[in-house]
C-alpha positions as CSV (number, residue, x, y, z in Angstrom):
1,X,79.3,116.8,99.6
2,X,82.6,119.2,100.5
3,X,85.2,117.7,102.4
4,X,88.9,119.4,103.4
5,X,92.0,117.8,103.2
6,X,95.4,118.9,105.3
7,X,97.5,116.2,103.9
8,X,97.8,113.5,100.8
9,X,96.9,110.8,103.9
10,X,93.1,112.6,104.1
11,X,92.9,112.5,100.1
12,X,94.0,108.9,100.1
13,X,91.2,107.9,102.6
14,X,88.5,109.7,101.1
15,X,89.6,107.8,98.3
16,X,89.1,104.7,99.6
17,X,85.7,105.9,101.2
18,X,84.4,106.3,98.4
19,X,85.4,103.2,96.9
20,X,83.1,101.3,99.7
21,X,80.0,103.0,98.0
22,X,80.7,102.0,94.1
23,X,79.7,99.1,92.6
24,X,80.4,97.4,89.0
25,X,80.4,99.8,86.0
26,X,80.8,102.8,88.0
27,X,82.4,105.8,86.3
28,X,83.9,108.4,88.7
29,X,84.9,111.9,86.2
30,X,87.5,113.7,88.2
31,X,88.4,117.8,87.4
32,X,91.0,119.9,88.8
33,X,94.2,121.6,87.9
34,X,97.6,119.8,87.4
35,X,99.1,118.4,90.6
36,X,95.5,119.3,92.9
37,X,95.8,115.6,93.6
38,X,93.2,113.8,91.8
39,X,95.9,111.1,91.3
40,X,96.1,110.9,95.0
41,X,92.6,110.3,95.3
42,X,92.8,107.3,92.6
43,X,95.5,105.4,94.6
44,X,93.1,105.6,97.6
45,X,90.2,104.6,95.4
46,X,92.6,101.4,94.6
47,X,93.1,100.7,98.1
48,X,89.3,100.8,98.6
49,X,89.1,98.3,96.2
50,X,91.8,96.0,97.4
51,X,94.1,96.4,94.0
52,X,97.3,95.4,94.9
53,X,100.2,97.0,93.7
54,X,101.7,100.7,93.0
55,X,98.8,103.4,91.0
56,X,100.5,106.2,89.1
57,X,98.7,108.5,86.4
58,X,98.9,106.8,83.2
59,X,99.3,110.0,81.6
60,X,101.5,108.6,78.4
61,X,99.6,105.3,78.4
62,X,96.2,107.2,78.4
63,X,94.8,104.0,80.9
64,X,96.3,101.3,83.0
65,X,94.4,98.4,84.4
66,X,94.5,97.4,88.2
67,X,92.8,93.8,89.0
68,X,92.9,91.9,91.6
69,X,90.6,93.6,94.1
70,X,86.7,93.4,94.7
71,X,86.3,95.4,91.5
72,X,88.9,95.9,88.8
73,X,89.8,99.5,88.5
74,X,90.3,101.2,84.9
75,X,92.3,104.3,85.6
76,X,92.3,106.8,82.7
77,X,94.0,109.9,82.1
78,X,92.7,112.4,79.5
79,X,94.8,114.8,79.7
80,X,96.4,114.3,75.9
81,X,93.3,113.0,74.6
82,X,91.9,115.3,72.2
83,X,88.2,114.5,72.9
84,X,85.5,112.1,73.5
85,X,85.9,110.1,69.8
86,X,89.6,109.4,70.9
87,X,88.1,107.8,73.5
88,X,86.0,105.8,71.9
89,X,89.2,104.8,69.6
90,X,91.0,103.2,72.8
91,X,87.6,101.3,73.8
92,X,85.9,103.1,76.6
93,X,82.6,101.2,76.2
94,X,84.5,98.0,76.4
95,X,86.1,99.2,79.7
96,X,82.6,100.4,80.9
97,X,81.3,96.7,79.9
98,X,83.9,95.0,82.3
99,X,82.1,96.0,85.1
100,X,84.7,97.5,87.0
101,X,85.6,101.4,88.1
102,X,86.6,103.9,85.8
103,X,88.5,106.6,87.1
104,X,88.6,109.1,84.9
105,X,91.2,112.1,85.4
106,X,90.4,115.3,83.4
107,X,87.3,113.9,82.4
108,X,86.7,117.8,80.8
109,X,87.7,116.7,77.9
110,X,84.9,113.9,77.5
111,X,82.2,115.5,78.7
112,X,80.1,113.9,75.8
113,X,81.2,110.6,76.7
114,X,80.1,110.5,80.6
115,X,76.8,108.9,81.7
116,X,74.1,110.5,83.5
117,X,75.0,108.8,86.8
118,X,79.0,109.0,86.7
119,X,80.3,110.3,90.0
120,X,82.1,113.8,90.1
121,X,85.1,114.5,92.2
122,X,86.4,117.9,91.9
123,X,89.8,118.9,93.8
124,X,91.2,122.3,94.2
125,X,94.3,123.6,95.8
126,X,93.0,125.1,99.4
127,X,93.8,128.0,101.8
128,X,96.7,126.2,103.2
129,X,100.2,124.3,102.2
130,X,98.8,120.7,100.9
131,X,94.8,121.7,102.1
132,X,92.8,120.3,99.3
133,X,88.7,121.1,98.8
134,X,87.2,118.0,97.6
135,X,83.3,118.3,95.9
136,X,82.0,114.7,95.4
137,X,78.6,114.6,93.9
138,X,76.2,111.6,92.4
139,X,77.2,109.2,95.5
140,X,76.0,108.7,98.8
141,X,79.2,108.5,101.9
């Protein structure tokens, strides 16, 4: 599925759109280039959920963990991770055994490590100032 965004509003309720249709264990593996707004996404994806509290990229933490909502959400970023056994190192099948979301930003650079049936989210940069093209594919909206 292809949706357009105009604004970081639009991105935000896709976000939590999509977080209607997953359930426990669910691994969502977000690309895009820096600042496309896949962090965006996330915080709607927490809102979806019902996590309370303030989502930011845990880009020098690797993950930070949101409860309190239907689902916890485990929100990853890979972007200084070296690859999929790094992964491993910080316990990524003990996050996927929690039965909560993973949200996975730059999940490029774990390819190996994703399961057949993780959602993709791609964002790109659009035609306009703040338009965003949003691919999501392995989920049903």
């Amino acid at each position: 599925m292809e949706f357009v965004s105009d604004s970081v509003e639009q991105t935000e309720a896709l976000g939590a759109r999509l977080a209607g249709a997953l359930g426990p264990g669910a691994v969502v593996a977000f690309t895009g280039d820096l600042g496309a707004g896949k962090t965006a996404f996330i915080r709607g994806l927490a809102r979806g959920l019902g996590v309370p509290g303030r989502v930011t990229s845990p880009t020098f933490t690797i993950v930070d963990e949101h409860e309190g909502g239907r689902l916890p959400l485990f929100h990853f970023d890979l972007y200084r991770l070296g690859g999929a056994d790094e992964l491993y190192d910080i316990g990524w099948e003990d996050y996927l055994a929690r039965g909560g979301v993973c949200a996975v930003e730059w999940s490029e650079r774990m390819e190996d490590a994703l399961e057949p049936g993780a959602v993709r989210v791609d964002i790109r940069r659009g035609g306009g100032d703040g338009q965003r093209l949003i691919t999501i594919e392995g989920v049903e909206l």
